[in-house]
C-alpha positions as CSV (number, residue, x, y, z in Angstrom):
1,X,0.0,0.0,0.0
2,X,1.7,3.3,-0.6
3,X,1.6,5.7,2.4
4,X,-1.6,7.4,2.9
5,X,-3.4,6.6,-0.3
6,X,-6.4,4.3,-0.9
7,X,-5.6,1.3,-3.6
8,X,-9.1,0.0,-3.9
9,X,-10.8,3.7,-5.5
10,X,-10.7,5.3,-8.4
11,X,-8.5,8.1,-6.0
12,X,-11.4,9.6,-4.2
13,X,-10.2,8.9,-0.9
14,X,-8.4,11.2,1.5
15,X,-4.7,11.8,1.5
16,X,-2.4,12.4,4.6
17,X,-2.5,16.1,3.9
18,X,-6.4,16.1,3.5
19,X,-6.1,14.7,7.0
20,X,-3.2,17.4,8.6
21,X,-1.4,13.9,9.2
22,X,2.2,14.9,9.2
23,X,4.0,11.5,9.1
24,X,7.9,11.8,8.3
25,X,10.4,9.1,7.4
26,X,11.3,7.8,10.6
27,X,7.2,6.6,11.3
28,X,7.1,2.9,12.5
29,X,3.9,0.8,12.8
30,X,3.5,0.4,16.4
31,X,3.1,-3.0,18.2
32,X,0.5,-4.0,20.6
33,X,2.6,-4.9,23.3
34,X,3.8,-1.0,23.8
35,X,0.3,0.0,24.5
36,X,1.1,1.7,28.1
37,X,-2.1,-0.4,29.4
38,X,-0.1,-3.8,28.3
39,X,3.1,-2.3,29.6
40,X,1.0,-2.2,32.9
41,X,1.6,-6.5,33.1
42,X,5.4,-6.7,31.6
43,X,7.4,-3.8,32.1
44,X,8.3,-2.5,35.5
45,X,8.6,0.9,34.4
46,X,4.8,0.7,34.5
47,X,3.7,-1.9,36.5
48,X,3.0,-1.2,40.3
49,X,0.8,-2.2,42.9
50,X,-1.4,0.7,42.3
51,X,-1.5,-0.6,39.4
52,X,-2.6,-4.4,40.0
53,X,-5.0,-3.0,42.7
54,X,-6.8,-0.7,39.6
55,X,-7.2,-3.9,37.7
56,X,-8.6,-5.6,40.5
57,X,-11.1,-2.7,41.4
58,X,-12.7,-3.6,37.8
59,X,-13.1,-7.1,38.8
60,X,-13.8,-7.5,43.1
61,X,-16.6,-5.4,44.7
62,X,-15.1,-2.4,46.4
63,X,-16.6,-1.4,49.8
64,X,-14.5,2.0,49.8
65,X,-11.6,3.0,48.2
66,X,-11.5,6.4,49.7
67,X,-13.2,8.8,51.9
68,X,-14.0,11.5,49.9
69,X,-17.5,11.8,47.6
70,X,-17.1,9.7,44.4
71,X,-15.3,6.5,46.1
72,X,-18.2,4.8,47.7
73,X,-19.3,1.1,47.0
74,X,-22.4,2.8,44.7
75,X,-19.9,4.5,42.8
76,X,-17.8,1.1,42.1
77,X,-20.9,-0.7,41.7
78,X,-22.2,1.5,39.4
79,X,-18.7,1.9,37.4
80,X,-18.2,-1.7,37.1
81,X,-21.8,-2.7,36.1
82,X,-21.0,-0.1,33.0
83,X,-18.1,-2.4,31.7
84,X,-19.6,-5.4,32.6
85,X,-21.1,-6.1,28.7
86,X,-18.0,-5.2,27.2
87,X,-15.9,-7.2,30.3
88,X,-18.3,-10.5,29.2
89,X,-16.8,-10.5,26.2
90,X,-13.1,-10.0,27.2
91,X,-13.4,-12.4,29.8
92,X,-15.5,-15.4,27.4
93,X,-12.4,-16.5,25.4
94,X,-9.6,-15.7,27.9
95,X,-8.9,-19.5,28.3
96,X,-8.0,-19.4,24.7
97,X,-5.7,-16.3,25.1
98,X,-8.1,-14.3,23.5
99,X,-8.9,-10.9,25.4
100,X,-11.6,-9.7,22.7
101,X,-12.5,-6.0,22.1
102,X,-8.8,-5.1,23.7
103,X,-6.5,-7.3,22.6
104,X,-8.1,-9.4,20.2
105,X,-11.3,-8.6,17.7
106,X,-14.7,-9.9,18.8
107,X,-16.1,-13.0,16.9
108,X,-19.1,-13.7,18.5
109,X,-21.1,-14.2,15.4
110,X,-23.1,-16.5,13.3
111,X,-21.9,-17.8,10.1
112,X,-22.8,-15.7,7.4
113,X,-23.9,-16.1,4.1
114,X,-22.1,-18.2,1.7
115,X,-22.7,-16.1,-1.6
116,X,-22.2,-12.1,-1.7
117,X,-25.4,-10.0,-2.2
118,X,-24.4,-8.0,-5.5
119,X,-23.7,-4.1,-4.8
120,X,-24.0,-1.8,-7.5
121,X,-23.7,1.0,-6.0
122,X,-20.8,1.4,-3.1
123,X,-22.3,5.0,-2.7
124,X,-25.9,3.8,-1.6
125,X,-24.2,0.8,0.2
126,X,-22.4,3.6,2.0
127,X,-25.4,5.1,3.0
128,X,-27.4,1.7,3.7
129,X,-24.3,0.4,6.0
130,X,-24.6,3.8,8.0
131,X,-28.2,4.0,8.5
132,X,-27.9,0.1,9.5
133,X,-25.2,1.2,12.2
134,X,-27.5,4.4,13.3
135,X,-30.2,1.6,14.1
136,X,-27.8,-0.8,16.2
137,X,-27.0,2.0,18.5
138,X,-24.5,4.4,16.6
139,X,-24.6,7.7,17.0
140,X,-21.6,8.3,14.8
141,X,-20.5,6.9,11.6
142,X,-17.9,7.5,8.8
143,X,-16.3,4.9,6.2
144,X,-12.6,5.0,5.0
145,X,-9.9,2.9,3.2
146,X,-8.1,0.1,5.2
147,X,-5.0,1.5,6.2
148,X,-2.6,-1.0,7.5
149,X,0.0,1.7,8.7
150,X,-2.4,1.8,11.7
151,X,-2.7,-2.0,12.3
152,X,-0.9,-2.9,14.9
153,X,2.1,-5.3,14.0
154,X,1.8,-7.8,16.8
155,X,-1.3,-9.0,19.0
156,X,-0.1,-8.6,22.5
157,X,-0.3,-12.3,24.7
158,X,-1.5,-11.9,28.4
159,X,-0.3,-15.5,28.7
160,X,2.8,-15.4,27.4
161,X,3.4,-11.4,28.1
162,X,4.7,-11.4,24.5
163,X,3.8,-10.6,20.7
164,X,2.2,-12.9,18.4
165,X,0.9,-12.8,14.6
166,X,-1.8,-10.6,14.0
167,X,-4.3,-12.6,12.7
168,X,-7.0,-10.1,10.5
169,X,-8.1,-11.9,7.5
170,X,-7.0,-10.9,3.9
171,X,-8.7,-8.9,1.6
172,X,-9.8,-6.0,3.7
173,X,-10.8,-2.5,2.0
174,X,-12.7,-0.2,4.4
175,X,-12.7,0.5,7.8
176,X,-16.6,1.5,9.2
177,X,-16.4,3.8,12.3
178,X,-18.8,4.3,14.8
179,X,-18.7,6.5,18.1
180,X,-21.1,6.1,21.0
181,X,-21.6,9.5,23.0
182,X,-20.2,9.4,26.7
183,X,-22.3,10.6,29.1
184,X,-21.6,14.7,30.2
185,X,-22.9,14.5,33.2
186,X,-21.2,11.7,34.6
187,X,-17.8,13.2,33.6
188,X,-18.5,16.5,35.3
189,X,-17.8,14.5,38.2
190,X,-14.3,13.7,36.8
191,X,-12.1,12.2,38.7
192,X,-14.1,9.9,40.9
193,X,-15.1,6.0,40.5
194,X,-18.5,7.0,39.2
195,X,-17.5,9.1,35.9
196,X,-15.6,5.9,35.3
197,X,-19.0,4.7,34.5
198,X,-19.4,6.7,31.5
199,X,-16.1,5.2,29.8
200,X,-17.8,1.7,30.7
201,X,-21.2,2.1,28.9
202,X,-19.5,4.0,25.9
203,X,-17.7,0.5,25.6
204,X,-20.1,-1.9,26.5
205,X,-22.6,0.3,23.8
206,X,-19.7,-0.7,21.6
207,X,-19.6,-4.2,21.7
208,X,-23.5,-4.4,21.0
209,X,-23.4,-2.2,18.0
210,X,-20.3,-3.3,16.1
211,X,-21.2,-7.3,16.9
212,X,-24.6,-6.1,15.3
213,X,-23.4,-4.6,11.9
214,X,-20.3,-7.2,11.5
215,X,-23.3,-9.5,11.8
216,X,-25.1,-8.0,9.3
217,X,-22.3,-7.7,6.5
218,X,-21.4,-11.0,7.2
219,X,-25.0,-12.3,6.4
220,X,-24.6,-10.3,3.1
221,X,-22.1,-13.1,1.9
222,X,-18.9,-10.0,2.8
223,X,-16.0,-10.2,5.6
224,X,-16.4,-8.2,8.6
225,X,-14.4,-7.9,11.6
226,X,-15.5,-5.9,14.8
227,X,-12.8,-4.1,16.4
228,X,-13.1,-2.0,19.6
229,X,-9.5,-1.2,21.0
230,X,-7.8,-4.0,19.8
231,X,-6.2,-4.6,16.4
232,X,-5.8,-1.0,15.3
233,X,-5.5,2.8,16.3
234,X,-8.8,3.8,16.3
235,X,-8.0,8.0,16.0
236,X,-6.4,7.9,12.7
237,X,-8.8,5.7,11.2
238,X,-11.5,8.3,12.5
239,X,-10.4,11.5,11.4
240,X,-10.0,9.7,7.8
241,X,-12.9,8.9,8.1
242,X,-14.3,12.3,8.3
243,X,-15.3,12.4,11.7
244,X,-13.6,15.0,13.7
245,X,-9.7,16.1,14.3
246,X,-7.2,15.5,16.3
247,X,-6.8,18.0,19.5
248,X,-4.0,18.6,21.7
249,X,-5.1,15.9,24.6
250,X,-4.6,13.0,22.2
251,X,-8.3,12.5,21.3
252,X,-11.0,12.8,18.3
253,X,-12.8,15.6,18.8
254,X,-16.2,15.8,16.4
255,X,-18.3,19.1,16.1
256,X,-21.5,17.0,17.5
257,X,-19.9,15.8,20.8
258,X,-16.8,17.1,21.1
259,X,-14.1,14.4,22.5
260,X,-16.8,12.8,25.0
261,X,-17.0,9.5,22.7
262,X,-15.6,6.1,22.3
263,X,-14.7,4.8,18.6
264,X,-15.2,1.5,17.6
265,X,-14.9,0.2,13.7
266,X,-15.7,-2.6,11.5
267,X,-13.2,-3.8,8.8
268,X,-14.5,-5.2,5.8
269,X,-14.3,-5.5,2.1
270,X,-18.1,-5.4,1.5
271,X,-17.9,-2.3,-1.3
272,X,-18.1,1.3,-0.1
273,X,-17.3,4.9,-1.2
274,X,-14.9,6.7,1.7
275,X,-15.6,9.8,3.4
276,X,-13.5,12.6,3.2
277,X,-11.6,14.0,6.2
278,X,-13.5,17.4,7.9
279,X,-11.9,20.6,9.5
280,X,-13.7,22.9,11.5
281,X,-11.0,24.7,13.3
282,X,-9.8,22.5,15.8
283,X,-6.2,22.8,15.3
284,X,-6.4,26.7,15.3
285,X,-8.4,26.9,18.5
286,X,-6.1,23.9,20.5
287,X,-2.9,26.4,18.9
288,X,-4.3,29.0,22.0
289,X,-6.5,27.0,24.7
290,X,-4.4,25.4,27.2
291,X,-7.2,23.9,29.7
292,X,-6.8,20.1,28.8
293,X,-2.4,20.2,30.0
294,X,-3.1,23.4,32.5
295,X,-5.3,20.8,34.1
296,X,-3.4,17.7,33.8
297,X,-2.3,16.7,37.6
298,X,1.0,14.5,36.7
299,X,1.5,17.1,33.2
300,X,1.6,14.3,30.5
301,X,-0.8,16.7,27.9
302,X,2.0,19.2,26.1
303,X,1.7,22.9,26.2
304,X,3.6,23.6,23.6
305,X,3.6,23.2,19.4
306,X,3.1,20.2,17.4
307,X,6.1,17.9,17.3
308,X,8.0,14.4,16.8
309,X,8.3,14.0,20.5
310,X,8.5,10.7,21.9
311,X,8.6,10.3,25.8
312,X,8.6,6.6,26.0
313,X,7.9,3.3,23.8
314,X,4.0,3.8,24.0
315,X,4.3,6.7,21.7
316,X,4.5,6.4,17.6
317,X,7.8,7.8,16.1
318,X,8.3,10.0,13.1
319,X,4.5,11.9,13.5
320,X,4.5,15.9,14.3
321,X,1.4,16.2,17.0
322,X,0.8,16.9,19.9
323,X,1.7,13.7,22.0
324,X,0.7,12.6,25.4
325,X,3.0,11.0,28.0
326,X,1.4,7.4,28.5
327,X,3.5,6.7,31.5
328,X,2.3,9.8,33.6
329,X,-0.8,9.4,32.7
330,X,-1.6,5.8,33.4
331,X,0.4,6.5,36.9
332,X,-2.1,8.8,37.9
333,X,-5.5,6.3,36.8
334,X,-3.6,3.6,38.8
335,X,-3.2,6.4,42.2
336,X,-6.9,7.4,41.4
337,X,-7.8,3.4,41.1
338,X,-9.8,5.2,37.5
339,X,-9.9,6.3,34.6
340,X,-9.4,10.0,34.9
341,X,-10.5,12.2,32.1
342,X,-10.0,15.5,33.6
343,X,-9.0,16.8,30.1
344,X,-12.6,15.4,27.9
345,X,-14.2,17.5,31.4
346,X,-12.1,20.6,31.5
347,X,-12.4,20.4,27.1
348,X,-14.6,23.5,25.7
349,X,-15.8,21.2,22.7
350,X,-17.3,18.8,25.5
351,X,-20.1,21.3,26.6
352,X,-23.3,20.3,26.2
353,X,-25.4,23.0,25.1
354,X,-29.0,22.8,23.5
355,X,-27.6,21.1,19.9
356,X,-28.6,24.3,17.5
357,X,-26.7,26.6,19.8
358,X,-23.9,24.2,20.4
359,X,-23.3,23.8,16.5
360,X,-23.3,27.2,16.1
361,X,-20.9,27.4,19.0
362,X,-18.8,25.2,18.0
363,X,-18.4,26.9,14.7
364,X,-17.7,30.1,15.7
365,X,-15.0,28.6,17.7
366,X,-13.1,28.3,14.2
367,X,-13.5,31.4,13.1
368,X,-11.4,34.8,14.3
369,X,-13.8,34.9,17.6
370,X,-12.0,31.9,19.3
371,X,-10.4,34.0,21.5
372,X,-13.4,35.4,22.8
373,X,-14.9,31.9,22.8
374,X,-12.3,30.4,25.2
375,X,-12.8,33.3,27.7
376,X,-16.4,33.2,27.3
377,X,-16.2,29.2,28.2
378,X,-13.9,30.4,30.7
379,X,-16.2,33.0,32.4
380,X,-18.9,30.8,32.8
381,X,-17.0,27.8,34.3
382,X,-17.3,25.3,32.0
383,X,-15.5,22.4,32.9
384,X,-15.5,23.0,36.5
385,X,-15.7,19.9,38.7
386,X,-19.4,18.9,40.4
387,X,-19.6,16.7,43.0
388,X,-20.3,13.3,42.4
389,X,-23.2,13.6,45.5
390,X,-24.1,15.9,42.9
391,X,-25.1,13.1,40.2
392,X,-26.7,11.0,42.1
393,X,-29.3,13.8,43.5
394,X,-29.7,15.3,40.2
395,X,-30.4,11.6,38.8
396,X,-33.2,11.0,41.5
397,X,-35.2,14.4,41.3
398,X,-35.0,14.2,37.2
C-alpha cells in the first residue's frame, strides 16, 4: 500500500494532507505490546501495585476505596456494572488467550452467508451500511480505506506477556467507524469512580453495536471484523474517516460531541465509497486553549507546538502532534484506582449545550472569535468539577 493513499478507488479517498497527518520518514507501525495499558503486566517501568489494585477494582466489589465523595461502593458498583457487557466479552475466550475488544477482535457471530449480495452501487451501500449502524446503536459513523499503517504489527499475549501474529483476515478495504456519546454528566464529576461509569457504557454500547453490523455484513455473503480497542488505532482511522480532528489531549474531537465518545470500527471489504476528512478549526483553536495540559495533575498533555516528540515506547515515532506522555498518565489512573479524564471534562468542545446553539458554538470557535470563545467558556466555568453527590441527587429528582 503506498503511504496514505487508498488502492481500492478510483482516488477519491483522503490523502495524509487532507487529513493534517504529518507523518515523516522515521514513522514505525507500532506493536501491541507498547500500548502503556499492556506495559501495565510486563514492564516494571509501568507496572505497580497501584496498578494491580486498579485492575482488581474492575473485577472485586469495592466497599470503599476512599473517603472522599465519588469512592463509595455505589460508585464502584455502578462503574463496574458499565463495563460489565464489554468485560463478558473480554473475559468469554480468555482461556484461549483471547482478550476480545482489547487485545483481540470480537467473533461472536453467526456464520454468514455463503454467496455475496451483489452491490452496484458502493455509494448507496455507503449510506445503507450507516443507516444500519445508526439503528444498532450508533450515534456516529464515517467509512474510510483500510490503512494498514495503523494495524498494529503484533497482537499482545496476556499469557505469554509477548507478541504474536496478528491474525486479520485478507482482503480487507474499508474501515466502518462508529462512536457512542459518553455521558456529560457523569464526567462532570471527573475524577471519581463514578465518571468511570461513562467510559464503561460507551464501551459496552460498543460491543453491542459493532457485533450487530459485523453480523449483518457477514450475512450479506462479505468479511467483517468488529474491532473496539484491539487490532488498530482507532484515532487515525476516525479522522480519515471524516469524523472530527485530532486535539491537543490525544483525542478525536467531532463538532457533535466534542471528544466525549468512544470509537469502535468494523473492517470489511463489503464495497463502499470513503468519506473525506473534515476541518472545523480544531487545530487553530487547541494552537491557544491550554485547559486540557493546564489541568493535567502529573502534566503528561503538552503545552507547547506540534512535534515528533517521543517520551517513551507507547508513543509512535516519526508523526508531528501533539503527543501525550502514556507513562504519567496511566500512573495517575492507577493512584486514582480510575480512569481520569480531567482533560474530555475541563475540554470546551465537550459542553453540552441545547444542539442548535452548540453547533453554532462550535463553529464560531473556528472562526477569528475563538479567543473570545475560550474566555467566554472560561467566564462561565465550563468544565468545572461537580460533585459526584451531585449526580446521584440530580439523577433522582430528574
Amino acid at each position: 500500500m503506498t503511504a496514505g493513499k487508498c488502492q481500492t478507488c478510483a482516488g477519491g479517498c483522503a490523502s495524509d494532507g487532507d487529513a493534517d497527518f504529518h507523518i515523516g520518514e522515521k514513522f514505525e507501525r507500532f506493536s501491541q505490546k507498547d500500548d502503556v495499558f499492556n506495559r501495565s503486566f510486563w514492564d516494571s517501568a509501568v507496572r505497580s501495585d497501584k496498578s494491580d489494585a486498579f485492575y482488581e477494582s474492575y473485577r472485586k466489589p469495592l466497599k470503599e476505596w476512599r473517603h472522599v465523595d465519588g469512592y463509595d461502593q455505589k460508585d464502584f458498583a455502578l462503574r463496574n456494572a458499565g463495563w460489565h457487557v464489554a468485560d463478558f466479552f473480554a473475559e468469554r475466550l480468555e482461556d484461549r488467550d483471547r482478550r476480545e475488544g482489547f487485545l483481540d477482535y470480537l467473533t461472536a457471530h453467526r456464520k454468514g452467508a455463503s454467496e455475496k449480495r451483489h452491490v452496484e452501487s458502493p455509494e448507496e451501500m455507503a449510506k445503507e451500511i450507516k443507516k444500519v449502524a445508526k439503528l444498532f446503536g450508533a450515534e456516529l459513523v464515517g467509512i474510510t480505506y483500510f490503512d494498514e499503517r495503523w494495524v498494529y504489527t503484533h497482537n499482545y499475549s496476556r499469557r505469554s506477556e509477548d507478541e504474536q501474529e496478528m491474525d486479520l483476515p485478507d482482503g480487507l478495504t474499508s474501515a466502518i467507524v462508529v462512536c457512542h456519546e459518553m455521558d456529560h454528566d457523569l464526567l462532570e464529576t471527573v475524577p471519581s469512580a463514578l465518571s468511570g461509569t461513562a467510559t464503561g457504557v460507551g464501551y459496552s454500547q460498543d460491543a453491542v453495536t459493532l457485533l450487530a453490523l459485523a453480523q449483518y455484513i457477514q450475512n450479506l455473503g462479505y468479511k467483517a471484523v468488529a474491532s473496539m480497542n484491539d487490532t488498530a488505532l482507532s484515532i487515525p482511522l476516525a479522522i480519515k474517516a471524516g469524523l472530527g480532528e485530532y486535539g491537543r489531549h490525544g483525542l478525536l474531537i467531532t463538532p457533535e460531541m466534542g471528544p466525549r465518545l468512544r470509537i469502535g470500527k468494523v473492517f470489511t471489504d463489503l464495497p463502499l465509497v470513503h468519506d473525506s476528512p473534515v476541518r472545523f478549526g480544531v487545530k487553530e483553536f487547541c494552537d491557544i486553549c491550554r485547559k486540557c495540559s493546564d489541568a493535567c495533575p502529573p502534566t503528561a498533555i503538552p503545552d507547547g507546538e506540534p512535534s515528533e516528540v517521543t517520551y517513551n515506547r507507547s508513543n509512535i515515532p516519526g508523526i508531528s502532534k501533539w503527543t501525550v506522555d502514556g507513562e504519567k498518565c496511566f500512573d495517575f489512573w492507577a493512584k486514582q484506582v480510575t480512569d481520569c479524564s480531567i482533560c474530555l471534562r475541563v475540554c470546551p468542545y465537550s459542553r453540552d449545550y441545547p444542539a442548535p446553539l452548540n453547533r453554532f458554538r462550535i463553529k464560531l470557535m473556528g472562526t477569528f472569535l475563538r479567543r473570545f470563545l475560550l474566555w467566554l467558556d472560561n467566564f462561565c466555568g465550563g468544565g468545572d468539577r461537580k460533585p459526584p453527590s451531585w449526580w446521584w441527587f440530580d439523577s433522582y429528582t430528574k
